[in-house]
PAZADO-163041 format. One record per residue (C-alpha): residue number from 0; residue in one letter; z, y, x. Coordinates in Angstrom, 3 decimals, m for minus. Layout:
+-----+---+----------+----------+----------+
!   k ! r !        z !        y !        x !
+-----+---+----------+----------+----------+
! NUM ! A !        Z !        Y !        X !
...
+-----+---+----------+----------+----------+
***
This chain:
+-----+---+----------+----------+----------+
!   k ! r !        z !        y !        x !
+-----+---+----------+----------+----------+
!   0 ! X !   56.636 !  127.667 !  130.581 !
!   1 ! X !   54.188 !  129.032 !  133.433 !
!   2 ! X !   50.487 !  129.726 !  132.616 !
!   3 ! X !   47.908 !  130.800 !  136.147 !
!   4 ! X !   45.129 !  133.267 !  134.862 !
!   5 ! X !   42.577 !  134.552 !  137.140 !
!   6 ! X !   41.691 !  138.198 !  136.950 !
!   7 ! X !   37.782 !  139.272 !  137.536 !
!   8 ! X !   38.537 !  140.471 !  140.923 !
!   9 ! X !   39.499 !  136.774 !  141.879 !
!  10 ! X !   43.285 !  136.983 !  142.664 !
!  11 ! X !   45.130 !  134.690 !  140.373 !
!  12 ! X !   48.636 !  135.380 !  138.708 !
!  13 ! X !   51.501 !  133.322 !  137.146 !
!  14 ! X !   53.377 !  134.148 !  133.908 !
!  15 ! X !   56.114 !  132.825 !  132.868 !
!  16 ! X !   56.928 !  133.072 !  129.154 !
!  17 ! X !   59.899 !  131.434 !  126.977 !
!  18 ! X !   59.832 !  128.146 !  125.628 !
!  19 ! X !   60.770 !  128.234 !  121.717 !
!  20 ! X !   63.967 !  126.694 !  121.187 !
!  21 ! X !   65.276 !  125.365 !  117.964 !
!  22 ! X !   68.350 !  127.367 !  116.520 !
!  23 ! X !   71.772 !  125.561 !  117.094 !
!  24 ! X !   71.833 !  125.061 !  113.286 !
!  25 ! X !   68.700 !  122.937 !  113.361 !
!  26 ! X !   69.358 !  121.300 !  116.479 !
!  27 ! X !   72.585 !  120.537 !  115.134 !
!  28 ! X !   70.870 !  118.858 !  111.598 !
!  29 ! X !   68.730 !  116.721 !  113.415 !
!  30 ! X !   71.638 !  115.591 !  115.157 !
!  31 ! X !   73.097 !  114.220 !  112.020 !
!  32 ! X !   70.183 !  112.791 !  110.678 !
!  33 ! X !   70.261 !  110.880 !  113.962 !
!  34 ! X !   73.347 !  109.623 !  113.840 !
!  35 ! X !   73.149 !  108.889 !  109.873 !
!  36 ! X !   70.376 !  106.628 !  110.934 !
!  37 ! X !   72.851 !  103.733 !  111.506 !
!  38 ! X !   74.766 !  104.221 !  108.070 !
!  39 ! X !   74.082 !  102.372 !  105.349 !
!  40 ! X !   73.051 !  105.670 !  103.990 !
!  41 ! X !   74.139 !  107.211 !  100.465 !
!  42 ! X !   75.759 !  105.078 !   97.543 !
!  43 ! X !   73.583 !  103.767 !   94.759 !
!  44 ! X !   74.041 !  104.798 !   91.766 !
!  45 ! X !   75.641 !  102.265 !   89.235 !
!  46 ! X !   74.547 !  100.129 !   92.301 !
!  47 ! X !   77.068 !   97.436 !   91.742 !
!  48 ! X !   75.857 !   96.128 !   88.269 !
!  49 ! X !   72.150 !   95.852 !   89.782 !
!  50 ! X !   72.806 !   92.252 !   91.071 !
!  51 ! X !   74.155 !   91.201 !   87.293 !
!  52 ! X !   71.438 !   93.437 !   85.640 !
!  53 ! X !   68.822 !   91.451 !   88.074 !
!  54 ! X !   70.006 !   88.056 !   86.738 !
!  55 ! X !   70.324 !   88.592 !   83.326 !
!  56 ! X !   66.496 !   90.151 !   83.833 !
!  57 ! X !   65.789 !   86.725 !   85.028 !
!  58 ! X !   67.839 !   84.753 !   83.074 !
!  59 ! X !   65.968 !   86.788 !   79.602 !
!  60 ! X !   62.520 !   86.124 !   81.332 !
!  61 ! X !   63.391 !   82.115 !   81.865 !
!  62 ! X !   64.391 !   82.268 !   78.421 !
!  63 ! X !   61.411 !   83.398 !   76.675 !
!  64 ! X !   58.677 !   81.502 !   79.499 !
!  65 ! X !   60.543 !   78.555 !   77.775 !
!  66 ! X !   61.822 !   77.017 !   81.346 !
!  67 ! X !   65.434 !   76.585 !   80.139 !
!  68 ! X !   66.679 !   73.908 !   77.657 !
!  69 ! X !   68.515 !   75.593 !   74.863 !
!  70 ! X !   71.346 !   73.156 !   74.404 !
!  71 ! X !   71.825 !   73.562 !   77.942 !
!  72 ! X !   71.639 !   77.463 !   79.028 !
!  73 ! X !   70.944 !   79.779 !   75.430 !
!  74 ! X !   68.913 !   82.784 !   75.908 !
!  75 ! X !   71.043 !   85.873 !   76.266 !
!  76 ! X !   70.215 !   86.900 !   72.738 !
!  77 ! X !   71.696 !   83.873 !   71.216 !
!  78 ! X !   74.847 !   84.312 !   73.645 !
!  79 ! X !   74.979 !   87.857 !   72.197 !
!  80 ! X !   74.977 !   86.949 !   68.525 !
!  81 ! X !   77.852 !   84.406 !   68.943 !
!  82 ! X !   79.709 !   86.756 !   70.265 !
!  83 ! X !   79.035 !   89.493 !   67.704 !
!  84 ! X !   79.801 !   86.724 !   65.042 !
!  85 ! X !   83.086 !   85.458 !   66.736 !
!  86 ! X !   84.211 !   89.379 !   67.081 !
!  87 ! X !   83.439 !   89.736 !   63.309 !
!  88 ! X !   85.461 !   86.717 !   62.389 !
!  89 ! X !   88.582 !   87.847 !   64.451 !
!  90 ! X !   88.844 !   84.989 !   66.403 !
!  91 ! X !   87.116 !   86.594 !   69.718 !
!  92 ! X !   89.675 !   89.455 !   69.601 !
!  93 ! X !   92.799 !   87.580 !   69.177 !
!  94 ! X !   91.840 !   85.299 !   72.315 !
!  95 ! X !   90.933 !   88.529 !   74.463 !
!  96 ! X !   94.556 !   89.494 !   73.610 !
!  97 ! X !   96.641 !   86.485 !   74.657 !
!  98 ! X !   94.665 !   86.033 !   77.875 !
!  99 ! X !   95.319 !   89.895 !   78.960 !
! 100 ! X !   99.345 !   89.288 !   77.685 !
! 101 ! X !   99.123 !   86.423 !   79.747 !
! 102 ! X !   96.993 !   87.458 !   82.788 !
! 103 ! X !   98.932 !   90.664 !   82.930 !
! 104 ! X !  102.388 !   89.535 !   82.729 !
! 105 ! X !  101.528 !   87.297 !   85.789 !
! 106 ! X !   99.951 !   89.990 !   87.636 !
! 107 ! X !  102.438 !   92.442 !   87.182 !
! 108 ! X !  105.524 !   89.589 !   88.852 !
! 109 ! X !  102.955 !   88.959 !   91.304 !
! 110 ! X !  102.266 !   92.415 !   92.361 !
! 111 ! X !  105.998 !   93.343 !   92.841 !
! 112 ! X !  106.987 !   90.015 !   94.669 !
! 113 ! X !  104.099 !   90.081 !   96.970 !
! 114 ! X !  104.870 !   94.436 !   97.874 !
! 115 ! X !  108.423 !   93.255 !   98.313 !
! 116 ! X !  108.085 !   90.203 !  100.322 !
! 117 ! X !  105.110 !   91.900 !  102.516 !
! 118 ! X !  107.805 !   95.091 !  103.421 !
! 119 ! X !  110.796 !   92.477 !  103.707 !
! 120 ! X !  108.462 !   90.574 !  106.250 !
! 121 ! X !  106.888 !   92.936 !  107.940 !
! 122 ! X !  109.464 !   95.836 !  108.897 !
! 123 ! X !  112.197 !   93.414 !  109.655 !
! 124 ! X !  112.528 !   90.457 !  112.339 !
! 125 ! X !  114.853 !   88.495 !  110.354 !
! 126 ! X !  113.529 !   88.840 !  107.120 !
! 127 ! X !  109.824 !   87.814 !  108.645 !
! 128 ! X !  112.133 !   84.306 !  109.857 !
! 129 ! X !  113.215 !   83.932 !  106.564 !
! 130 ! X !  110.131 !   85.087 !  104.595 !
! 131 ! X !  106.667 !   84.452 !  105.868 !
! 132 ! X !  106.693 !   80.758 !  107.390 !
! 133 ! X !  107.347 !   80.350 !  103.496 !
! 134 ! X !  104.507 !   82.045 !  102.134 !
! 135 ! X !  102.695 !   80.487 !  104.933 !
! 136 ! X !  103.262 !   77.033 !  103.141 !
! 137 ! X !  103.261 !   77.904 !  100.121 !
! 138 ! X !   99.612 !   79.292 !  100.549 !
! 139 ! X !   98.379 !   75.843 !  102.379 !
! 140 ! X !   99.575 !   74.199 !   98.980 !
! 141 ! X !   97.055 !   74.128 !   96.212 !
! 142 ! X !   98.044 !   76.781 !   93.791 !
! 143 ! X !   96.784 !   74.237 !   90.559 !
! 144 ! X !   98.502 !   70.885 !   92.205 !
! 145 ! X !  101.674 !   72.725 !   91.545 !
! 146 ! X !  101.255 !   72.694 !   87.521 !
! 147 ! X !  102.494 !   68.833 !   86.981 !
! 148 ! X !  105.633 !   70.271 !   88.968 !
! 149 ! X !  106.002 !   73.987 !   87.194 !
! 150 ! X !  105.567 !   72.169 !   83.933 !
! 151 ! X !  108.545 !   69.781 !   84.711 !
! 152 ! X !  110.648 !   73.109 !   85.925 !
! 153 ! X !  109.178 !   75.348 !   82.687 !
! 154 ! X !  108.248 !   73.280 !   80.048 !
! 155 ! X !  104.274 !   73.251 !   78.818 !
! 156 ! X !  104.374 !   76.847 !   76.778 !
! 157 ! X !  103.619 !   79.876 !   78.263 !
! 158 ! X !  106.357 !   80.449 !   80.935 !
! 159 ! X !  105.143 !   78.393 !   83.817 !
! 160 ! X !  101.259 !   79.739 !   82.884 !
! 161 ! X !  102.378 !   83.471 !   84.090 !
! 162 ! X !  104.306 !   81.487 !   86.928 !
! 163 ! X !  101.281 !   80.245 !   88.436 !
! 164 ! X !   99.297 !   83.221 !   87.924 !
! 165 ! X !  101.771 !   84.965 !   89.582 !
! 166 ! X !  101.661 !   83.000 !   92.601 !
! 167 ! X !   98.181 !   82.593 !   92.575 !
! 168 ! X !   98.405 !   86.784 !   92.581 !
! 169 ! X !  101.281 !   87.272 !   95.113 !
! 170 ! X !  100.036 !   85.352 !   97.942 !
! 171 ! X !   96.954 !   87.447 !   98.821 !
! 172 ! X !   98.387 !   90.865 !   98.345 !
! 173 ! X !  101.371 !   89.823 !  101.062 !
! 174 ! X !   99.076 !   88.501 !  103.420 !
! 175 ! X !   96.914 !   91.240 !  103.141 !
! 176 ! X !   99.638 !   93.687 !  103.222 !
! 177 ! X !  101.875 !   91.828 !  106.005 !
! 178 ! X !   98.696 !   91.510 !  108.427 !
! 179 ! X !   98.328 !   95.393 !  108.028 !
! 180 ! X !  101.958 !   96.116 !  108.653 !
! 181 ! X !  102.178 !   94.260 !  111.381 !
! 182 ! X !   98.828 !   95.924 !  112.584 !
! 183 ! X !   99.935 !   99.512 !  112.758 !
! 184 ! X !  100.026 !  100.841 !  116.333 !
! 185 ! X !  102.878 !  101.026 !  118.427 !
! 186 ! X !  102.086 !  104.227 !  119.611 !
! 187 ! X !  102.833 !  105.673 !  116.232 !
! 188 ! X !  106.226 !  104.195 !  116.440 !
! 189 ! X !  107.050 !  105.668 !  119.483 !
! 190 ! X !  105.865 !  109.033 !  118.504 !
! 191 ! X !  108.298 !  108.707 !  115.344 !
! 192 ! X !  111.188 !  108.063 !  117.202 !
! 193 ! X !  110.217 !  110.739 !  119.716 !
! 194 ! X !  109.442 !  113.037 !  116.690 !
! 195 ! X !  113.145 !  111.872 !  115.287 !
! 196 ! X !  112.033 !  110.797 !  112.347 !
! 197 ! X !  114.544 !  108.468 !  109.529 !
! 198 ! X !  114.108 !  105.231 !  108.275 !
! 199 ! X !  112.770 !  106.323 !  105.094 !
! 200 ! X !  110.850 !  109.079 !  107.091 !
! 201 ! X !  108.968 !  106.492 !  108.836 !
! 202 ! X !  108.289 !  103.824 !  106.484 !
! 203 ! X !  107.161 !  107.022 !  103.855 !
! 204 ! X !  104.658 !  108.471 !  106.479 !
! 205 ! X !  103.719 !  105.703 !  108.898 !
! 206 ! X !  104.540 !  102.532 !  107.518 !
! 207 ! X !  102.993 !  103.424 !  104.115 !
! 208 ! X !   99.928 !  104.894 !  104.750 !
! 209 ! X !   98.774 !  102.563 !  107.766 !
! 210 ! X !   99.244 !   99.411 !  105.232 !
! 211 ! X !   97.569 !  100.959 !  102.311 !
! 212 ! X !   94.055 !   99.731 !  103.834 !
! 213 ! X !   95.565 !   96.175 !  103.592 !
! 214 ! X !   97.333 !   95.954 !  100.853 !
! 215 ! X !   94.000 !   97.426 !   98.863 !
! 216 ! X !   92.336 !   94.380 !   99.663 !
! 217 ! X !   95.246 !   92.130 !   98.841 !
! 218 ! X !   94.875 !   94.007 !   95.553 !
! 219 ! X !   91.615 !   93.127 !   94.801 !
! 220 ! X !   91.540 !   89.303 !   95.434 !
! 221 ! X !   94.584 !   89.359 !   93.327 !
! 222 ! X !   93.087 !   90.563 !   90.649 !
! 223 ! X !   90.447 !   88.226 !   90.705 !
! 224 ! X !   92.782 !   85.299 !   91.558 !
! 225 ! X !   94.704 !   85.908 !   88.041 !
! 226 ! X !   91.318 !   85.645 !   85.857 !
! 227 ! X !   90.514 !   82.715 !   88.412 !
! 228 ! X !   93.690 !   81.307 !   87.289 !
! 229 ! X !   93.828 !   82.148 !   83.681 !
! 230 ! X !   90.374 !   79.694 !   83.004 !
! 231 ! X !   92.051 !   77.035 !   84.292 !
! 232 ! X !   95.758 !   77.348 !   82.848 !
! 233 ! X !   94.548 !   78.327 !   79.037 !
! 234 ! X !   93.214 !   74.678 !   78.920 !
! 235 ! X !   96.217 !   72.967 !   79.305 !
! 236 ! X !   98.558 !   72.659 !   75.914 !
! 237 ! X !   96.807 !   76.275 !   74.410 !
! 238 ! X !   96.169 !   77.466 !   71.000 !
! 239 ! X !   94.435 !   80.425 !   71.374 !
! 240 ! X !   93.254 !   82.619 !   74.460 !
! 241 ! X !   89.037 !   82.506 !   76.114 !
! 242 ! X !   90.152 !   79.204 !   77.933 !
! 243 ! X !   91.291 !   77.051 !   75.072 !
! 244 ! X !   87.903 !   78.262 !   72.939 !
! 245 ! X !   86.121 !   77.366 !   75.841 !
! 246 ! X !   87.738 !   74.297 !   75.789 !
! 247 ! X !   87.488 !   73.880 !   72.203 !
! 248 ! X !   83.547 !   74.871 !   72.519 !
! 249 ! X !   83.153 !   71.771 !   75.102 !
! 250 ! X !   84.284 !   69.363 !   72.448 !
! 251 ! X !   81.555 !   70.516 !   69.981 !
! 252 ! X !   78.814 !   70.969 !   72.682 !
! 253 ! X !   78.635 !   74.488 !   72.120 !
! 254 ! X !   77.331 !   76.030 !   75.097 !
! 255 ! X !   76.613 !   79.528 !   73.352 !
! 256 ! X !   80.314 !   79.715 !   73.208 !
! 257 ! X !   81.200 !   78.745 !   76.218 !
! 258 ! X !   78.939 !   81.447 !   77.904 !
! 259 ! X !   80.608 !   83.541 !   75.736 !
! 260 ! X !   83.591 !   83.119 !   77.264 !
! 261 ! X !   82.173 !   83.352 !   80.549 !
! 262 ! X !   80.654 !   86.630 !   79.981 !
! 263 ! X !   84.287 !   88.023 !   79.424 !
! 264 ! X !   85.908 !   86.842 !   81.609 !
! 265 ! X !   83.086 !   88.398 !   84.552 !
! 266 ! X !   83.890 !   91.264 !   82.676 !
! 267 ! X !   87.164 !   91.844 !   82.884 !
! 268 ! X !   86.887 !   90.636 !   86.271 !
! 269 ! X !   84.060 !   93.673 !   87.129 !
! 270 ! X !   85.844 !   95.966 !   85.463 !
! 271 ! X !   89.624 !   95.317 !   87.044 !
! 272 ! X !   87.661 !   95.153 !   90.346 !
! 273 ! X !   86.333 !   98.235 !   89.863 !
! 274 ! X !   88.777 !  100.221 !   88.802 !
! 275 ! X !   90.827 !   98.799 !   91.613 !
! 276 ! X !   88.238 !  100.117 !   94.068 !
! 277 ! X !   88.196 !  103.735 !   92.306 !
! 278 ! X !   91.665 !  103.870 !   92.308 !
! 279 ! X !   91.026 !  102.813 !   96.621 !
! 280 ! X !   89.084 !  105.870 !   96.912 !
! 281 ! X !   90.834 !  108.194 !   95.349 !
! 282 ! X !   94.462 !  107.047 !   97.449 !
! 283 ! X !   92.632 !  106.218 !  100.486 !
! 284 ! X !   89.744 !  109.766 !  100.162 !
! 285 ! X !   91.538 !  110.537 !  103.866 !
! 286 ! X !   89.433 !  107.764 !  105.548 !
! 287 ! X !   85.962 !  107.936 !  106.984 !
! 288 ! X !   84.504 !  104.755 !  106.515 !
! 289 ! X !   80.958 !  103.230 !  105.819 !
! 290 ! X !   81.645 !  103.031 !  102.474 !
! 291 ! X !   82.122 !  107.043 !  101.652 !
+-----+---+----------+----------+----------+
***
């Protein structure tokens, strides 16, 4: 910066004098709170039960202005207290029981057939003839039109109920996990072969990680498709499990108990979800994404 001062005798001079510059560490924060500008910015915390906390706020508040017909939608307290008395009585807990026996068996066949299918697919030509135009039409088939048929096949017990939720649970995690096979870069696959790397070598440190992302997300609408599934299935030829007291709860007009049931099964649902999602971070901490 130049400043002109004029001396008494009349002659003028220039000085020149620094301009103050931020240190590079400075400069370089204010950089990054730039560019952090256009990130969501920092996780909430407990921010994903502040949607449900927000309804049952207004669901509590409806209740007690007296806007919501009691027969029809109970207040949450009176949802509550049937479900303290049905845990008390031991029929709540022995109906959480069968419909995690029966939601996890189906999971678990799911799971494997759709990891399988998805590598069988996606790292071989022939076995992506032979496999996925299959899974293609078995995935433009209603999942719940097939029960007249799997009860035919299985009989009405509990062997074609994990069948469907096993279907209902493989199809998304091989799509998922098939679209992000067949996504990896090329590039990488000519570096491996440059770099010499096996079969094994290759699917364990290319093929592996670059379908994680996918299969992740496959995970996570399967594990909401098999409680999706389970509410449906537990009311056909059931004696115990949340669907068939649901179902049992319709017949009396008791709507308490049927939230009741609702209630759990959003539960399990939140919490498989989430612990799906931890489970995402943790495997997947390598990534920079919005999300961390």
């Amino acid at each position: 910066m130049t400043a002109v001062t004029t001396t008494p005798t009349g002659t003028t001079t220039e000085t020149t004098t620094a301009t103050p510059t931020a240190p590079p560490a400075v400069e370089e924060e204010h950089q990054v709170r730039r560019r952090r500008r256009l990130s969501p910015g920092k996780r909430l915390p407990a921010g994903r039960i502040a949607g449900p906390l927000l309804v049952l706020a207004l669901w509590a508040a409806a209740s007690a202005a007296g806007q919501l017909d009691p027969g029809a939608i109970p207040a949450p307290w009176t949802v509550v207290e049937t479900g303290i008395r049905l845990w008390t009585e031991g029929t709540l807990p022995n109906d959480v029981l069968t419909s995690l026996g029966r939601a996890g068996a189906g999971f678990a066949i799911g799971l494997t057939a759709g990891i399988v299918l998805a590598l069988a697919s996606g790292l071989s030509r022939i076995g992506e003839a032979l496999i996925d135009g299959s899974v293609q039409l078995n995935r433009a088939v209603p999942t719940l039109g097939l029960i007249p048929l799997f009860i035919l096949w299985l009989g009405i017990g509990e062997t074609f109920k994990i069948a469907i939720i096993a279907i209902v649970v493989y199809v998304p995690i091989y799509l998922n996990t098939h679209a992000a096979l067949s996504g990896i870069d090329h590039r990488f696959v000519e570096l491996a072969e440059v770099q010499g790397l096996s079969r094994s070598a290759f699917v364990r440190q290319v093929v592996v990680p670059g379908a994680l992302p996918g299969f992740f997300v496959g995970l996570r609408l399967g594990v909401t498709g098999s409680w999706l599934g389970l509410v449906v299935l537990e009311q056909i030829n059931a004696t115990s499990g949340l669907g068939y007291m649901m179902f049992q709860a319709q017949n009396y007009g008791r709507t308490d108990v049927i939230l009741v049931g609702l209630v759990v099964y959003g539960l399990f649902g939140l919490v498989s979800d989430t612990a799906v999602r931890a489970i995402e971070r943790r495997v997947l901490s390598w990534r920079r994404t919005l999300s961390s």
